[in-house]
PASE-815653 format. One record per residue: x, y, z of N, C-alpha, C, O in turn. Coordinates in pm, whole numbers, padded with zeros to 5 digits, always signed. Each point is the difference from the previous one (the first is absolute). Layout:
N
XYZXYZXYZXYZ...
END
This chain:
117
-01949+02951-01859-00063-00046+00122-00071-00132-00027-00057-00005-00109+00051-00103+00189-00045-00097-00037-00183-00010+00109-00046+00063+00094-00011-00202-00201-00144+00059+00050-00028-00143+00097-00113-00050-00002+00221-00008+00083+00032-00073+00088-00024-00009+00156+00109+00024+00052-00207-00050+00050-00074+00069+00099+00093-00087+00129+00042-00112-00030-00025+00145+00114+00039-00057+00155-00138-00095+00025-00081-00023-00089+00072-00021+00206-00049-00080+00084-00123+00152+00059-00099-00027+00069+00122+00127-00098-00066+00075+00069-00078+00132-00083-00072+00091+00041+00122-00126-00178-00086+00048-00079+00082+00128-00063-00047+00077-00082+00191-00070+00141+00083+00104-00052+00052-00030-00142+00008-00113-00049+00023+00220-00006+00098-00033-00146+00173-00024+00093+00065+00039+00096-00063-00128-00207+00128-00069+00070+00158+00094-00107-00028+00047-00111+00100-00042+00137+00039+00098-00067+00171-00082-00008+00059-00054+00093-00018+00069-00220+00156-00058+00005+00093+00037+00059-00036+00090+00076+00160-00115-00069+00121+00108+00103+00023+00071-00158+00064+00105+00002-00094-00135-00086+00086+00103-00124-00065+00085+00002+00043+00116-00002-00198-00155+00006-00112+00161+00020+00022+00041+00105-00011+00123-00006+00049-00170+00149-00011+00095+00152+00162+00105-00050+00022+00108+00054+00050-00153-00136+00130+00010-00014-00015+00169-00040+00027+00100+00066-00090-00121-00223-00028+00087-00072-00102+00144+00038-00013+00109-00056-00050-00172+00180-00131+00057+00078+00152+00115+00093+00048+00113-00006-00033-00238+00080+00110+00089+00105+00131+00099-00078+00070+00068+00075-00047-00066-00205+00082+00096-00077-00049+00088-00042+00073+00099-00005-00221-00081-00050-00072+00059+00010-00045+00132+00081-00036+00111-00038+00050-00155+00139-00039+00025+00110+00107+00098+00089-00027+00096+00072+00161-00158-00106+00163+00065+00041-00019+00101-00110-00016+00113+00048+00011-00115-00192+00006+00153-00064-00160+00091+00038-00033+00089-00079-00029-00110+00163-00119+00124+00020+00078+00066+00100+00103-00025+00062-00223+00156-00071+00006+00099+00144-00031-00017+00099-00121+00011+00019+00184-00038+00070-00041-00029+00102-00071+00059+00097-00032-00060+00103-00002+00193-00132-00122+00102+00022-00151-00063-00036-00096-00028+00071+00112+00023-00171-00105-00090-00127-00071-00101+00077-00119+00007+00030+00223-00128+00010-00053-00151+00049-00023+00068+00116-00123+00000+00003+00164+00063+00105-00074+00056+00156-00127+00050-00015-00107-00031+00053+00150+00152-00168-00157+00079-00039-00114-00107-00002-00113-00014+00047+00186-00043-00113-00135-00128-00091-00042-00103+00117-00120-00023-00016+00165-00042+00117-00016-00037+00163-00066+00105+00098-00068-00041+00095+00080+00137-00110-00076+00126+00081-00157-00002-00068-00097+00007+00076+00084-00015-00187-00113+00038-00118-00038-00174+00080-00112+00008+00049+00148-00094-00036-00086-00168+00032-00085+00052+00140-00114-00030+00035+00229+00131+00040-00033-00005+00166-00151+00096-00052-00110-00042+00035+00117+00114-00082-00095+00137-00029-00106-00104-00034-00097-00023+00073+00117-00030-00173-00146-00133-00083-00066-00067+00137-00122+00007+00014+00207-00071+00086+00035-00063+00085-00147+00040+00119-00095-00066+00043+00142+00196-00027-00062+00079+00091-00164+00043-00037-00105+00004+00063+00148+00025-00202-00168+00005-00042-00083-00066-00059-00111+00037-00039+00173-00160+00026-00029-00162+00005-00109+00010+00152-00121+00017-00004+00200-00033+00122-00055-00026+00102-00126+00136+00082-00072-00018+00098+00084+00143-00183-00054+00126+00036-00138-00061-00079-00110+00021+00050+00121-00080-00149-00144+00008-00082-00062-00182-00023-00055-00056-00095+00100+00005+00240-00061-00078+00020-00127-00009+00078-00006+00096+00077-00097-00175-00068-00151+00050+00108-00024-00138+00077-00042-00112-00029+00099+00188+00163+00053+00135+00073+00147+00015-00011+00077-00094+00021-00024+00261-00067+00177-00027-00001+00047-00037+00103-00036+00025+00115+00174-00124-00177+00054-00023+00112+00110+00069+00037+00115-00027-00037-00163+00163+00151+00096+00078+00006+00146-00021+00071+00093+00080-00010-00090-00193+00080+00127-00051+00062+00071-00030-00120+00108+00053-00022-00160-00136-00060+00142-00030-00086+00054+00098-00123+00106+00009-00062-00263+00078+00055+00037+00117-00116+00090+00089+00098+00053+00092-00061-00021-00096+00204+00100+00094+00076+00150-00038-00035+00104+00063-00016-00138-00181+00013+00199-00080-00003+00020+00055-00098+00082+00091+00008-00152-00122-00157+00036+00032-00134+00021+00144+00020+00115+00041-00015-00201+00037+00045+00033+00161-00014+00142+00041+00048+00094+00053-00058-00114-00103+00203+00166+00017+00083+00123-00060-00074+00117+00039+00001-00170-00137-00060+00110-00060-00064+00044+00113-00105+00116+00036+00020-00177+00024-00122+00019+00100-00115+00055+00097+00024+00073+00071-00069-00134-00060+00246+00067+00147+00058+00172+00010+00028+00083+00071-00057-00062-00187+00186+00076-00086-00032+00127+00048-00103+00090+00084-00001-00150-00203-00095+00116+00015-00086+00001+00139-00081+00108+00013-00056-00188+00086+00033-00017+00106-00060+00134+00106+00100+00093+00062-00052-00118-00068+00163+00043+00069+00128+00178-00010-00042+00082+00085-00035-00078-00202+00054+00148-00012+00028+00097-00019-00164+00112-00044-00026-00190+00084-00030+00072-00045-00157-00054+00217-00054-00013+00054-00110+00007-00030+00176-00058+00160-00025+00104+00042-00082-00014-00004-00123+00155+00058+00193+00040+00076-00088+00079-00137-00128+00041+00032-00111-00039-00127+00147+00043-00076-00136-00116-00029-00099+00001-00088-00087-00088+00164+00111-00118-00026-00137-00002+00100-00087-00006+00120+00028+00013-00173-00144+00050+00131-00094-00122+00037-00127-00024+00114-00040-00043-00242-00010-00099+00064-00139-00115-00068+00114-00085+00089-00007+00040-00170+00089-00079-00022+00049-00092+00027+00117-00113-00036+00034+00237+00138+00028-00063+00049+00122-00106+00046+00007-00069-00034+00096+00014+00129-00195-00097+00085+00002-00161-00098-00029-00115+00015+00040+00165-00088-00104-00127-00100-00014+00022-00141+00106-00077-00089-00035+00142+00060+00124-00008-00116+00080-00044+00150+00118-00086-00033+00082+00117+00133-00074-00061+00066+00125-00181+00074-00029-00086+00033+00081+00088-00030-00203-00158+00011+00012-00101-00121-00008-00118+00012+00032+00163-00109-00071-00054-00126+00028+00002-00019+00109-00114-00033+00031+00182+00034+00062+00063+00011+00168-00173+00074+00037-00105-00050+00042+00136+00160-00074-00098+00104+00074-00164-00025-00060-00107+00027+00055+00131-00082-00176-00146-00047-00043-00017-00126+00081-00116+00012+00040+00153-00099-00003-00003-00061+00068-00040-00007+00125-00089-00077+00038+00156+00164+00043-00030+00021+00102-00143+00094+00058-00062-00022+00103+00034+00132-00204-00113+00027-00027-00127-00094-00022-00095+00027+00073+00085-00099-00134-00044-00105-00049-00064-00096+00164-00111-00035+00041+00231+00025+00001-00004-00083+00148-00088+00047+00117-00095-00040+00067+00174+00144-00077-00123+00124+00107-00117+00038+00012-00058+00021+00107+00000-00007-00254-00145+00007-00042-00054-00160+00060-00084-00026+00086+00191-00083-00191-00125-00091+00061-00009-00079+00148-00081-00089+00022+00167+00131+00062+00022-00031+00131-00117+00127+00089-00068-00025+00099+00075+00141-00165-00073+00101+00094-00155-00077-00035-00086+00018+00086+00040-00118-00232-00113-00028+00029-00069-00109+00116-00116-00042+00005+00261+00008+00107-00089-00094+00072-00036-00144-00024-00084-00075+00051+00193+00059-00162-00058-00147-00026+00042-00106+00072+00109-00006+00058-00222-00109-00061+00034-00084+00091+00147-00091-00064+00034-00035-00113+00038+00017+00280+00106-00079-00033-00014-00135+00093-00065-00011+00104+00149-00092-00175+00059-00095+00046+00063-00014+00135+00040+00113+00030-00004-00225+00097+00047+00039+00084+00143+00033+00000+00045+00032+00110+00042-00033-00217+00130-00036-00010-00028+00187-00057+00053+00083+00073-00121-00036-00180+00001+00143+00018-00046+00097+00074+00008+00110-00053-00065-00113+00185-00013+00065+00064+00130+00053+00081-00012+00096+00077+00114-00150-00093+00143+00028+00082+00121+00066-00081+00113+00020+00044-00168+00014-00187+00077+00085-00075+00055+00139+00034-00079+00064+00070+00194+00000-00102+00031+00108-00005-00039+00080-00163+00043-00044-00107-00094+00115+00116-00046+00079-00103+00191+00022-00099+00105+00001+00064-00112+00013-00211+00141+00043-00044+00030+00115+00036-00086+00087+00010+00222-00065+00017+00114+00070+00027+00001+00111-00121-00002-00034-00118+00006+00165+00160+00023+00102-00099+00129+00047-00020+00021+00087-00084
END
């Protein structure tokens, strides 16, 4: 990897490394790399849950989003299901408590739908 920055402060990366990145990437599980995108949405959500005050509108997208993709990939999940669905439900637990405390929201969160079970 080279220690070479963009205009924007990114690592700039070669086509032989994106090359090697993206072959990489073709021999994993592809359970694995979703799991591991579900686990960002989960961070995602309680990123925005344990902010003061949470912001429960956008910790909703992230949750729905986990649900989401958890939902429709159900019976094709095979070593991960059991832990992307209790993260799911810790999650959502998680949400409920701190929404039943009343906290003040933003005007853009007051028009949320609570997540989808």
């Amino acid at each position: 990897m080279t220690d070479n920055f963009d205009s924007d402060g990114n690592p700039e990366i070669s086509s032989e490394e994106m090359d090697r990145i993206r072959e990489e990437i073709r021999g994993s599980d592809p359970e694995l790399i979703i799991a591991n995108h579900c686990y960002g949405l989960f961070e995602l959500a309680a990123i925005h849950l344990t902010t003061n005050p949470p912001n429960l509108f956008a910790a909703a997208m992230a949750i729905d989003s986990l649900g989401a993709i958890t939902t429709a990939l159900d019976d094709r999940l095979t070593t991960t299901k059991g832990d992307l669905n209790d993260a799911l439900a810790q999650i959502r637990l998680a949400f409920v408590q701190l929404s039943s405390l009343g906290s003040d929201q933003d005007d853009e969160d007051e028009n949320f739908d609570a997540p989808e079970d």
